[in-house]
Every structure is written in C-alpha cells, then in structure tokens.
C-alpha positions in Angstrom: -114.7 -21.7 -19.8 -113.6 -22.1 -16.5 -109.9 -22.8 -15.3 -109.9 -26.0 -13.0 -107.7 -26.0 -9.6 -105.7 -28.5 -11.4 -105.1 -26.5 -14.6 -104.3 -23.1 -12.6 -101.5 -25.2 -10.9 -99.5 -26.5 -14.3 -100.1 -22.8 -15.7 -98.7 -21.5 -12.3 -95.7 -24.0 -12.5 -94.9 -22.9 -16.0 -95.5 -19.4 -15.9 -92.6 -19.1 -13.0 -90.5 -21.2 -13.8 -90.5 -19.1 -17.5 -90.3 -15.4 -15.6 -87.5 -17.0 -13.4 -85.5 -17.7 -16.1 -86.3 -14.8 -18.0 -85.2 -13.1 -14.9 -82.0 -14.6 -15.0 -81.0 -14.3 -18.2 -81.9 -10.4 -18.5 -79.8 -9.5 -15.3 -77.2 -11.7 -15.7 -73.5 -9.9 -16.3 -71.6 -10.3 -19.0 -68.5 -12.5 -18.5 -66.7 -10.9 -21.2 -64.4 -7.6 -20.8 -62.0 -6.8 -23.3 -59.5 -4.6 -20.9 -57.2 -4.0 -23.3 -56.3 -0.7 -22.1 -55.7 -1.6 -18.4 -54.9 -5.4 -18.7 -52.2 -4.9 -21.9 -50.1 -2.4 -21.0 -46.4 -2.9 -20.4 -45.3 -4.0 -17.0 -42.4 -4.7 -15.3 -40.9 -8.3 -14.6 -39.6 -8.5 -10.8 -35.5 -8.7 -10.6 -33.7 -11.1 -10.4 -36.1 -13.4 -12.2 -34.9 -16.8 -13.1 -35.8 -17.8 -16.2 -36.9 -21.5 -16.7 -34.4 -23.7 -18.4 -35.3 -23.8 -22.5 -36.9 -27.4 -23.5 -34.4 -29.4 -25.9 -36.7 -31.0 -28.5 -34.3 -33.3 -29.9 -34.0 -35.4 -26.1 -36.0 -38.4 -25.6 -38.2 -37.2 -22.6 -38.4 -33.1 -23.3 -37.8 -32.3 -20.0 -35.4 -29.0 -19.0 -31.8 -28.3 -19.6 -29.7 -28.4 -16.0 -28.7 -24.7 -17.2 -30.8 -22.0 -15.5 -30.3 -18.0 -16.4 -30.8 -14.7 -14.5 -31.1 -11.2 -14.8 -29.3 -9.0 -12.6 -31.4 -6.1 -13.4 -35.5 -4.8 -13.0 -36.1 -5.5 -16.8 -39.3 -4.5 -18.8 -41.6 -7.3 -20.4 -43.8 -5.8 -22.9 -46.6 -7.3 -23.4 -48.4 -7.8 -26.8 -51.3 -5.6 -27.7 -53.9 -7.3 -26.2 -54.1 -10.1 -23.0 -52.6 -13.6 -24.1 -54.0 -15.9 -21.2 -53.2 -19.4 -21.8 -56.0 -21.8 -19.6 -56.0 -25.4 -18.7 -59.9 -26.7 -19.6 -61.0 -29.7 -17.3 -64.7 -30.1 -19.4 -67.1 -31.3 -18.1 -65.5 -33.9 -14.7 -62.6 -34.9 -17.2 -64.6 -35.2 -20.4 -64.2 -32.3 -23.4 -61.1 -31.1 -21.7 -58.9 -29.0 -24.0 -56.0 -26.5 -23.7 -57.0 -22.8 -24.9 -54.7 -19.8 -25.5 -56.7 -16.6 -26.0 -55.8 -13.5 -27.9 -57.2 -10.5 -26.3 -60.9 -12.4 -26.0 -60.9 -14.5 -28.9 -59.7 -18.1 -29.5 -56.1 -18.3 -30.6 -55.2 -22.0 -30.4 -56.5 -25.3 -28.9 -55.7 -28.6 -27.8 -58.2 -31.3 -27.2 -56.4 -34.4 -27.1 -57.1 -35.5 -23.6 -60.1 -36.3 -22.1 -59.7 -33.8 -19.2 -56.8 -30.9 -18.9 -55.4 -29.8 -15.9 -52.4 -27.1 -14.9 -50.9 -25.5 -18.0 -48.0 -23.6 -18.3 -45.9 -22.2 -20.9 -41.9 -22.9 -20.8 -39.5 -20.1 -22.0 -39.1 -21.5 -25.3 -43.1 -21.5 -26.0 -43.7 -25.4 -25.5 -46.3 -26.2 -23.0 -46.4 -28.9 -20.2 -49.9 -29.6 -19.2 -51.4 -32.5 -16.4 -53.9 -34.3 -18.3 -55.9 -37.3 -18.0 -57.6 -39.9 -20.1 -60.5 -42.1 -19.5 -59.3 -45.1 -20.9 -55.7 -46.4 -21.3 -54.0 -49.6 -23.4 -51.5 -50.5 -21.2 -52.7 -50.9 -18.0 -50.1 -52.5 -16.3 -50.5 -54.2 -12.7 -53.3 -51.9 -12.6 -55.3 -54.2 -14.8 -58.0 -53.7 -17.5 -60.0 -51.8 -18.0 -58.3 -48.7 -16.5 -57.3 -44.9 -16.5 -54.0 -43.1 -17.3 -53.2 -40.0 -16.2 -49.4 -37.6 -16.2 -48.2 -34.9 -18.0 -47.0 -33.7 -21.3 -44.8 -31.4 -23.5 -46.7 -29.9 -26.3 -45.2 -27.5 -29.4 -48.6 -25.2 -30.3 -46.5 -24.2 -33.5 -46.9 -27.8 -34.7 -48.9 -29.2 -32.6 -46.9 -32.0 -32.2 -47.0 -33.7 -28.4 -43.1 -33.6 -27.8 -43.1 -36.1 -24.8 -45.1 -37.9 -22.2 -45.1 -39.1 -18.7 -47.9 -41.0 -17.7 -48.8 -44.0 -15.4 -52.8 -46.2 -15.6 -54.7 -45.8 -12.8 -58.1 -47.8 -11.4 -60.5 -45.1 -12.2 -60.0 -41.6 -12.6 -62.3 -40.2 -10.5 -59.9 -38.3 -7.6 -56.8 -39.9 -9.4 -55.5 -37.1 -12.2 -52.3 -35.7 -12.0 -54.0 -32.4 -11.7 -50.8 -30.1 -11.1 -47.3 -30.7 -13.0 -44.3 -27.5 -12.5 -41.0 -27.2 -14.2 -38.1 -27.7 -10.7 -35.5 -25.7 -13.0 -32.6 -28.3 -12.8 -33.4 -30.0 -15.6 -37.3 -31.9 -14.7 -40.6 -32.0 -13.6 -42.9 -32.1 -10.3 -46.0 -33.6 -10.4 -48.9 -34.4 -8.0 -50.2 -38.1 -7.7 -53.2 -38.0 -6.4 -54.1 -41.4 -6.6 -50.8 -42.2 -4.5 -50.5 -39.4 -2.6 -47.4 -38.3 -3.4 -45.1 -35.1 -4.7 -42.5 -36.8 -7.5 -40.0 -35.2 -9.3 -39.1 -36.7 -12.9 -35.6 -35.8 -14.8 -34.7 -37.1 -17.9 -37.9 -39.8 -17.7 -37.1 -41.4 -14.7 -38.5 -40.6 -11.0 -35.8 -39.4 -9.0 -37.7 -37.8 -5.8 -40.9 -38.5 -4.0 -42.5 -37.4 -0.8 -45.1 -39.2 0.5 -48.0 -38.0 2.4 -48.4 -41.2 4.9 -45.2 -39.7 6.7 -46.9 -36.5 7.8 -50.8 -37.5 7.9 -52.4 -40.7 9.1 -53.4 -43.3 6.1 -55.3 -46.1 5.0 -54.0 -49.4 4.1 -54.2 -48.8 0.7 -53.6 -44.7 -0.5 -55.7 -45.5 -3.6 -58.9 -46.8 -2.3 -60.0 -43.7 -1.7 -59.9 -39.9 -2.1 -57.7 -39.8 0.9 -55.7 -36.7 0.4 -56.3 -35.2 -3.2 -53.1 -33.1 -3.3 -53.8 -30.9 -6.0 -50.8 -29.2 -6.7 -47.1 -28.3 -6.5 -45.1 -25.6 -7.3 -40.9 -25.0 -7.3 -40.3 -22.0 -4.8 -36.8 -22.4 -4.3 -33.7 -25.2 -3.7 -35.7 -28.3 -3.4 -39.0 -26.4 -1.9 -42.1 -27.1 -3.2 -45.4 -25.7 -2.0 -47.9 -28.5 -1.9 -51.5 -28.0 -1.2 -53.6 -30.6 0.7 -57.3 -30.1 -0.3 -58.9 -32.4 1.9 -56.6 -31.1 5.1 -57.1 -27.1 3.9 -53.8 -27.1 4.3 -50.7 -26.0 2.3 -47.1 -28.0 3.2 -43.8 -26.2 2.5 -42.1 -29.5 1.6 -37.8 -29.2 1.3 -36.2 -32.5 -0.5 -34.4 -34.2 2.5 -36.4 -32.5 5.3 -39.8 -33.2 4.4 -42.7 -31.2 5.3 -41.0 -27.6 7.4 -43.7 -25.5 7.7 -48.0 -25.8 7.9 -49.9 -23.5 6.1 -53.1 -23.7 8.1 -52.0 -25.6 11.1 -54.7 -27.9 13.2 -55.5 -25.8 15.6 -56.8 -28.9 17.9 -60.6 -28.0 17.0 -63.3 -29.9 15.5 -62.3 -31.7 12.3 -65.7 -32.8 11.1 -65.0 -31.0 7.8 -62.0 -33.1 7.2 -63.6 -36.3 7.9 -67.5 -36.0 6.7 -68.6 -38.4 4.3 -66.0 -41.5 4.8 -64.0 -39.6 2.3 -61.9 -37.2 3.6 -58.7 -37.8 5.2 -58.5 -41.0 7.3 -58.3 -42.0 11.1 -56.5 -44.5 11.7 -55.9 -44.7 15.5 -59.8 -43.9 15.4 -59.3 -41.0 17.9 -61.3 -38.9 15.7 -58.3 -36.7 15.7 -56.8 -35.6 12.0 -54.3 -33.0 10.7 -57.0 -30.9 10.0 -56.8 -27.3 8.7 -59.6 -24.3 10.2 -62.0 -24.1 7.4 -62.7 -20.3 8.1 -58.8 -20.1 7.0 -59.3 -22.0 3.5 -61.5 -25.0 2.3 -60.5 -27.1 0.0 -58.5 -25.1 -1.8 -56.6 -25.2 -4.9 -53.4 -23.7 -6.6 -51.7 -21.3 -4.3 -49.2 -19.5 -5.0 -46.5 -18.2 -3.4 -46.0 -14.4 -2.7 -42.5 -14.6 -0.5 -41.7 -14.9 2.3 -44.6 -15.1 4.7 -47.7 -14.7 1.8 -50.0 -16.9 -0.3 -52.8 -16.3 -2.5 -55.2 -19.2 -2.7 -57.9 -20.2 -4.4 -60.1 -20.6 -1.7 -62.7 -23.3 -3.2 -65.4 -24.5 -1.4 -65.8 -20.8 0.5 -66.1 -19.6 -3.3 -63.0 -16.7 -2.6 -60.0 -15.9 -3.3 -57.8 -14.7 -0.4 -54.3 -13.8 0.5 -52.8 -14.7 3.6 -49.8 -13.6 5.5 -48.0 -15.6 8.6 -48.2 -13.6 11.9 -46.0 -13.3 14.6 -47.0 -16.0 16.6 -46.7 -18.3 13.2 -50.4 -18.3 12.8 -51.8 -17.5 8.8 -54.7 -14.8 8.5 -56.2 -13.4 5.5 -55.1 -9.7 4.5 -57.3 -9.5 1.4 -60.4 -11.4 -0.2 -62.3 -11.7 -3.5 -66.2 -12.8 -3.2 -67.8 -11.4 -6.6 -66.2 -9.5 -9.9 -68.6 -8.2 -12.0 -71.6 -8.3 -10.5 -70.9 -12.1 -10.3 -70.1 -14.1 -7.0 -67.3 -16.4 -7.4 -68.5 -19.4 -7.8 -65.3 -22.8 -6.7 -62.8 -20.6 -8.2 -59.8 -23.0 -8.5 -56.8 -20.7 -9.1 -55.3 -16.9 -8.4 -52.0 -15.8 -9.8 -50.9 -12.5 -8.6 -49.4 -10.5 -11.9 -46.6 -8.3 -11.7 -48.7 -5.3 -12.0 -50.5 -5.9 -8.9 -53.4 -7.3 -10.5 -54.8 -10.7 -10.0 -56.1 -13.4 -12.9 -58.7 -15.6 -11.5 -60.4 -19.1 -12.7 -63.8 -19.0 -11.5 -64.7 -22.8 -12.4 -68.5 -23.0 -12.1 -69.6 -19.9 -13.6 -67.1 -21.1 -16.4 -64.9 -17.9 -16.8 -61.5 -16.5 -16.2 -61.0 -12.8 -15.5 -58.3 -10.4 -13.9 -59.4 -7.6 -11.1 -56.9 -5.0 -10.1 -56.4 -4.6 -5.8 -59.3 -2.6 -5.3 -61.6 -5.8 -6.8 -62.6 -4.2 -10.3 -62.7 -6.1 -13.5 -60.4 -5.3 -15.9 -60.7 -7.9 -18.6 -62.5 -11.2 -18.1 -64.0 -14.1 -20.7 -66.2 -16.7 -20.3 -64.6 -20.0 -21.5 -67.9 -22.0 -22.9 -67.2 -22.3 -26.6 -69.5 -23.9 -29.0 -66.6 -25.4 -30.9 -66.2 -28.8 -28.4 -70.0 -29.1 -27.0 -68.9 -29.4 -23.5 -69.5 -27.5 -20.6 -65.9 -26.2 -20.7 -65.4 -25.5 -16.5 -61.7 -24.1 -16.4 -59.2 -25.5 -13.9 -56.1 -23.0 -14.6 -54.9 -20.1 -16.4 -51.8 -18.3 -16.6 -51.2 -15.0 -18.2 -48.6 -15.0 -20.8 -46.1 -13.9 -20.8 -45.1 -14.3 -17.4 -47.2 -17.7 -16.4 -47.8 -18.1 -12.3 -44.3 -17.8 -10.8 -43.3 -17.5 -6.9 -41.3 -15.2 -4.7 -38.7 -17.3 -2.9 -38.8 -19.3 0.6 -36.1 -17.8 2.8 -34.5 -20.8 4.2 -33.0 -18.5 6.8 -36.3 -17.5 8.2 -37.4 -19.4 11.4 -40.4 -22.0 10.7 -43.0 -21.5 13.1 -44.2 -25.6 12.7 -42.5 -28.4 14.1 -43.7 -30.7 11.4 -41.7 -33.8 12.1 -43.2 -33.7 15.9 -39.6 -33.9 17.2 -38.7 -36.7 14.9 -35.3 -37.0 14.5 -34.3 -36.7 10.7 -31.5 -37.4 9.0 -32.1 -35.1 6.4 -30.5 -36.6 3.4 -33.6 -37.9 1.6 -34.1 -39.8 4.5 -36.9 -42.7 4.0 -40.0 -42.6 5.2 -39.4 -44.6 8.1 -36.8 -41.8 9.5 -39.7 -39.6 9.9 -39.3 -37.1 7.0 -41.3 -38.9 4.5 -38.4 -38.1 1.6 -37.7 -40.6 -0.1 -34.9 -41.6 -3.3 -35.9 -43.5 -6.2 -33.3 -46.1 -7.1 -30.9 -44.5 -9.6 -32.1 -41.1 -8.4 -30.6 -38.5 -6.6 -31.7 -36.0 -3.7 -29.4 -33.6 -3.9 -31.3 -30.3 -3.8 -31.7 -28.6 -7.4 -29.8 -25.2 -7.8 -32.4 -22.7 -8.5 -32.6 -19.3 -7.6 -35.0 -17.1 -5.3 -37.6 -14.6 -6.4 -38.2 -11.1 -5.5 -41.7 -11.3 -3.7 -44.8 -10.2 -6.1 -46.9 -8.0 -5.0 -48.4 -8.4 -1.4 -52.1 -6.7 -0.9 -52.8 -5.0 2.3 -56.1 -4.3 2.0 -59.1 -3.5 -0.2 -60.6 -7.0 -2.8 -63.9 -7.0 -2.8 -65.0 -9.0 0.2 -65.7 -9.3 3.9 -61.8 -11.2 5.1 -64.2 -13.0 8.0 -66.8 -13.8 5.3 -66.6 -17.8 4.3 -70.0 -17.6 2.3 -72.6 -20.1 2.5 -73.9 -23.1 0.6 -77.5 -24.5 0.7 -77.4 -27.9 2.0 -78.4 -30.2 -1.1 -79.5 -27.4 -3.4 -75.2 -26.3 -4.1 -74.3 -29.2 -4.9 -76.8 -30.6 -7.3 -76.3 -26.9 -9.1 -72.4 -27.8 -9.3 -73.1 -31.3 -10.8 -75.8 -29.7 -13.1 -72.8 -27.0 -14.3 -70.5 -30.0 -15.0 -72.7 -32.6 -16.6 -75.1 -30.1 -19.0 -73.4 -27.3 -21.3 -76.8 -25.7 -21.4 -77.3 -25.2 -18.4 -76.2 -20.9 -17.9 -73.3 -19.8 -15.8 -75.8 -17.8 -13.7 -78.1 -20.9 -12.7 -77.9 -20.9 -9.2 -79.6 -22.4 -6.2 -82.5 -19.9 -6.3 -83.1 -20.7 -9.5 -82.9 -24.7 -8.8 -85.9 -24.3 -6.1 -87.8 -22.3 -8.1 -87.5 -25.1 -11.0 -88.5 -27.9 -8.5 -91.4 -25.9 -7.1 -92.2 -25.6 -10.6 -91.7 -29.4 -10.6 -94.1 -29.9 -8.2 -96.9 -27.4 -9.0 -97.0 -29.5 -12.8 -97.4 -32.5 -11.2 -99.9 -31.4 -8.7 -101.7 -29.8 -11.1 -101.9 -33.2 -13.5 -102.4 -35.4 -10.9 -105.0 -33.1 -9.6 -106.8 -33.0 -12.6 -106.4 -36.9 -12.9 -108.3 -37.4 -9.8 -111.0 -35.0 -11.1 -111.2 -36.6 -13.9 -111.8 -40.0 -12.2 -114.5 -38.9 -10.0 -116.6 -37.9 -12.9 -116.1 -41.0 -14.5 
C-alpha cells in the first residue's frame, strides 16, 4: 500500500517527537547523590557563633527569648551520619506546597498545611518558622472577600502542632507571599511584605519596625496594585542590619534600623534600565524620566536569597541568569563576581532560588525548575544532591529554600566600622533615630514599638571562594525568547512534565505539533478532492 504525503507527515511528527523524548530520558542525570561520605562528615562551626535565642512554647506568639548566647571558642558540630537538609516546597505557583526534612536522601518528615511554603529554618530548640501562604483566607479584613493570607509560622515537627502565627489577607496572592521570614535574635521576627513593600520586624506579636521601599525607590500610588518591587527576602546580619534583596531592581540593600538603606549591592550604574521596567511590571517611574534604581543585569537578575559572607561578600542566587555567584566589593565600591555555578551534574542550573555557603566550604543549592536541591564543593562537583518530586502530594514540588541542618543559612557580620561606598540617602539629612519616612531614611516606628537597635552579635565570615565553580564569571546564559518561559510555566503547572524538558525539547514537540496537523489536514484535503 502506498504511504500518502499526508500520512508520512503524522508518522514523521510522532516518530520525533517519541526519539526526542526517548532521547531525553536515556541521557538525562540522575538528581540523586547520596554523598554521605563527603557531605556527612564532621565540620567545624565558625567562632564566635551566636546562637539563636530558644523559642518559649508556653508564650502567646512563640517568638524568641531577648537572651542570646555565645561561644568564645572554634567548637566542633558533628553532624549525624548522613545529610539532614530541611527545604521550604513552594508546589506548583503556591499550590501543594509543603515543608520537607530529609534524612540522608529519604523523606523524614513533612508539612503540608499551606497552600504554598516559602523560607524555612530551624530555631535552636528544633521548632521551625516557615513564610507560607494560603489561597484563600476567612477573615479578610479591609481587604475584603474573597481574598488571600499570607505570614509566617512556628511549627514543633515532634508534634506537629503549629505553635503560632502571624499572618495578614491580601488581594490576591499572586507577587504578595511573605516569601522570606528570619529570626533578629532580640527576641522576634523579620519578614518581607511583598505586597507592601516593606521589611517589618514582629516581637511578641506586634510590629515594632518597618522600612519601606517608597523612601529609597520611586512608587506608585498604590504599592499593591502591582508587582512593584517583590522583595524576596531578609536576613539579620548584625545590630539592626538586615540584608534585603530587591528582585525586580537586581539589587541587594544593606538596611540599618534608624539609617535606612547604607550601602547598594549592585548600584545603577546610570545605564539602560529596560530590564527593570519591561512589561509594565517592574519597578515604577514616576517622574516618567525613564530613569529607575536599576541594578546591571550582567551583575545579578532577579535574584533571590543571598546570603551574607562578611564583610565585603555575598553569594546569590542568581535567578533569571540560572547561576549561582559570589560577589566581592572592590576598591572603588563596585561588586564583581569571584566565583560562579552554571551546571552540577551534568545539569545546568535551571532559576536556582537560593545558595548557602556551609562551613566546610561547600555550597547547598535549590535549583527550582529542574526540582532538586544539591551541595557541590569549590571546585563545582556534586557531592550529594536529591530531586524533591515526590509522589506522595501529586504536585510538581519546585523547591524555594533549603537549609542544611544543623547549621541552617547563617551570615558573617556587617562591620559598621567599615566605610560604605553608597551614599544611599542622596545627601538627605537623617535623623537617624527611626526617623519617618518623610526624613529621608524610610525607618519607620510602629506605635507602641521601639527602634532601638537589637543586641546581637557579629559572625566570623564563612568561607569566601576565590576562584574555581563551575562556570564562565562573565557568562549570564541565555534564554529563548518565548520558548523559556512557557517551559518554566509547563515545570510549575504539570508534575509530569520531567526535570530535563527543556526548550529543545519544547520545539521539537511543536514541530511535532505541526507535522500532525499538516499531515491530517493534508490528508483531509485529499480526501475531499476524491470525493
């Protein structure tokens, strides 16, 4: 019999889109690593090391005792036998989201009582506080139904009981979570609100602190009409210092309570700020000069969770280049990278979304879209990695967070001694004593609050890399207009959809696609002429 035009077409179609696949799947690498030799062995904790203030239970709002400890001394933290890596599960865009500690490579515990998790991190009494977020609330307060709620809260994994809460309802919770929420070690909490823009600090329940982004960037009438901002995390690095990052700027603020922002991660540079302002929904011109705060995207892009390495270093997720890179100030106050990770293996990173330098040297990655966490030592080699896709909660289970246990993601100190090479107040006079927004400083007090700087002590710097990672430091990578971002939505919406899908595998599909359809409507037409 012979094959029609319109038949060899559909055959075609299917055959490579099948062999594609097939492809795929047979070459793909394995995203688990056990690494129990070189990721479980004792290492030593950096000295002094402060050690978070114990949760009391038995108060109202769970939040931290006012009573910080020390050691004096380099002490030794021995590890367990195999890698305990506690990770913060988003799901699938805030849906299936759960909390997941892992024993070597297998599940240990879980939490799935949010819609969407966030940052996770364990307190020195072994209660967790993890951002979360829910789709729908009860109370919606001046927000007004339906709505949103996001926040943070307390959790005992011994008894699973949810110890406290703080959460607010928001519109919708698209670009609204509270994606990032840090123990200040003087008895409360920092969290991120994106859908305010804003850095608060919570003790015993009640916001006491808050620094607003409108004092430092220009805003829109209203912060929550769009996604201005999307500050997506904070972290404590010292008396009243908090190191903020500013997606949609790629920029990272050193914020100090009654000083505001004092130093720019990723300073405008004067050049073109397209990348901040594509789409109608980035930051926000509101003098219409076309002129932002606006970070070089070659630096970072869109980054997420940095962490602070002392004085003068930062390791950053860097997102949208799909990297992770550390950066060190210069002498002339600019940041350039030192060290880069593109792939680990075999795998290119793929919106990794957070990098926490271990004491050991080595460095535990969440690579979000090919749904895995992993650790590589300085020279960029695997040493233990899983993928986090479980069958158990039938989402696609993208990561935002992980810490390793038992030392979580903690910071060297800022060295408020050490000259800052950005003027960020542009030669407003501050008064420096949680000064309101209108003094320039963008610090504010909450009524009944105080902003006295919390006592908290400084941290030996982790350790710094110099060199080596597995990546070009000038490489940004590339993305295929269209193609990467329906592959990202594909990763977030469909748990079958593999981990190593990517954008040549998308084309290939739609060509497939098309030869099908070609082929039927081909053989359609043939069909009609005879007739």
């Amino acid at each position: 019999m012979r094959l029609t035009r319109g038949t060899a077409l559909i055959l075609l179609g299917i055959g490579l889109l099948v062999a594609t696949l097939a492809a795929g799947a047979a070459t793909a690498p394995d995203r688990t690593v056990s690494g129990v030799d070189a990721a479980g062995t004792p290492t030593p904790s950096p000295s002094p090391t402060p050690t978070p203030s114990p949760v009391d239970a038995s108060t109202s709002d769970g939040t931290p005792t006012a009573t910080p400890e020390t050691t004096d001394a380099p002490t030794a933290t021995p590890l367990p036998d195999r890698p305990q890596t506690l990770i913060g599960i988003q799901g699938g865009w805030t849906e299936d989201g759960s909390i997941l500690r892992v024993d070597g490579s297998e599940d240990a515990w879980r939490d799935t009582r949010a819609d969407g998790y966030f940052e996770v991190s364990m307190l020195d009494n072994g209660t967790i506080v993890a951002a979360f977020a829910n789709e729908s609330a009860e109370d919606c307060g001046d927000v007004g139904a339906p709505c949103a709620e996001t926040g943070y809260r307390v959790i005992d994994p011994e008894t699973d009981e949810i110890l406290s809460e703080y959460t607010f309802p928001v519109s919708t919770l698209t670009n609204s979570e509270v994606h990032a929420v840090d123990a200040t070690g003087s008895g409360g909490f920092v969290f991120t609100d994106m859908d305010r823009e804003r850095v608060v600090v919570v003790e015993n329940g009640t916001e006491v602190w808050e620094w607003r982004a409108e004092s430092f960037y220009e805003a829109p009438a209203d912060p929550t009409s769009r996604d201005w901002l999307h500050i997506n995390d904070v972290d404590t690095i010292g008396d009243g210092r908090f190191l903020v990052s500013v997606r949609n700027a790629n920029q990272i603020l050193i914020v100090e309570r009654g000083a505001g922002v004092v130093e720019v991660i990723n300073e405008d540079d004067g050049g073109s700020d397209e990348n901040c302002l594509r789409d109608g929904n980035r930051l926000f011109d509101a003098d219409g000069d076309g002129d932002v705060r606006c970070g070089d995207p070659s630096v970072i892009r869109e980054q997420h969770n940095p962490q602070w390495l002392g004085n003068g270093a930062v390791l950053v997720a860097d997102s949208e280049n799909d990297r992770v890179v550390e950066l060190h100030r210069t002498d002339n106050g600019s940041w350039e990278p030192v060290w880069a990770l593109r792939e680990a293996g075999g795998l290119e990173l793929d919106w990794p979304r957070d990098a926490d330098r271990l004491p050991n040297g080595n460095t535990l990655v969440t690579d979000s879209l090919n749904r895995r966490v992993f650790e590589v030592n300085p020279q960029g080699e695997l040493v233990w990695s899983i993928g986090t896709l479980r069958d158990s909660t039938g989402g696609p289970d993208i990561p935002y967070e992980a810490d390793r246990l038992p030392f979580g993601e903690f910071a060297g100190g800022y060295d408020p001694g050490t000259p800052t090479p950005t003027d960020a107040n542009g030669g407003t006079e501050t008064d420096g004593d949680g000064a309101d927004t209108a003094t320039g400083d963008g610090t504010a007090t909450v009524p009944d609050g105080t902003d006295t700087p919390p006592e908290t002590e400084t941290r030996t710097p982790l350790p710094r890399m110099t060199a080596a990672g597995s990546g070009d430091l000038n490489d940004t990578g590339s993305h295929v207009p269209g193609l990467s971002l329906a592959v990202a939505g594909l990763r977030g919406q469909f748990s079958w959809v593999p981990f190593w899908f990517a954008e040549a595998h998308l084309a290939v599909a739609l060509l497939s696609v098309a030869l099908v359809l070609g082929g039927g409507a081909d053989t359609a037409w043939q069909r009609y002429r005879r007739d």
